[in-house]
N, C-alpha and C positions, 0 to 999 in steps of 0.2 A: 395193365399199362399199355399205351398205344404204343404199336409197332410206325417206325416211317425207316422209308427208304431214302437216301444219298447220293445221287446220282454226281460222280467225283468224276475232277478233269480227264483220268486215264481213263472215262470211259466204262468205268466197273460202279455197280448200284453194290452201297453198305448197308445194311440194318443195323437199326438200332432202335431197344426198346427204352421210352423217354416219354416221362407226362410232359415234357416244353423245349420247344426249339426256338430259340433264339438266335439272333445274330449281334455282334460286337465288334466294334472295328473290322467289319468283312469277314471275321471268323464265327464260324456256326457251331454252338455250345447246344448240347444235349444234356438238360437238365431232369433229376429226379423230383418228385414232389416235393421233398424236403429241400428242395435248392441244391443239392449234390453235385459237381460235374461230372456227369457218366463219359462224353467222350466227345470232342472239339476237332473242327476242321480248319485249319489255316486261310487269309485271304489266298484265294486264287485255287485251293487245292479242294472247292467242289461246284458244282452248276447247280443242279435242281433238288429240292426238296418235295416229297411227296407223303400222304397219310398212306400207310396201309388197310385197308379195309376186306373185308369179306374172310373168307376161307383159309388165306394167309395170318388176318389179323388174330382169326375167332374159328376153330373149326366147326361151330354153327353154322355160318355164313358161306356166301360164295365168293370165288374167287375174283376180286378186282382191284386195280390200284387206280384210284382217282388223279386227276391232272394234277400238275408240282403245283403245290401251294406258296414257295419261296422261290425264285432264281438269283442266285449270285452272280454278277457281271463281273468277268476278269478286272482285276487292274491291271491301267499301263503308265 
């Protein structure tokens, strides 16, 4: 299952392992393969999205995390 990382307004990066990230009204839903909701962000309460890759994701691999693939832009 791919690992991504959450990079949330406080400032702290979350994991979370999830076949599909999606967004929904400004909230960011972590989906299993079966459709499951594994774990949901609030609008406003994350910034960036990112894949994990390498040695984090796989310990075959090496260690990197690729540029956010999502940004969330606050509301005001």
């Amino acid at each position: 299952m791919p690992i991504w990382t959450v990079g949330t307004t406080k400032g702290q990066d979350e994991r979370v392992e999830a076949d599909l990230l999606t967004t929904e009204g400004g909230a960011l839903l972590a989906l299993s393969d079966e459709g499951l909701l594994l774990r949901a962000w609030a609008p406003g309460q994350w910034r960036t999205v990112g894949h994990v890759t390498g040695r984090d994701a796989h310990p075959a691999g090496t260690a990197h995390t690729s540029a956010p693939v999502v940004v969330g832009l606050p509301r005001r």
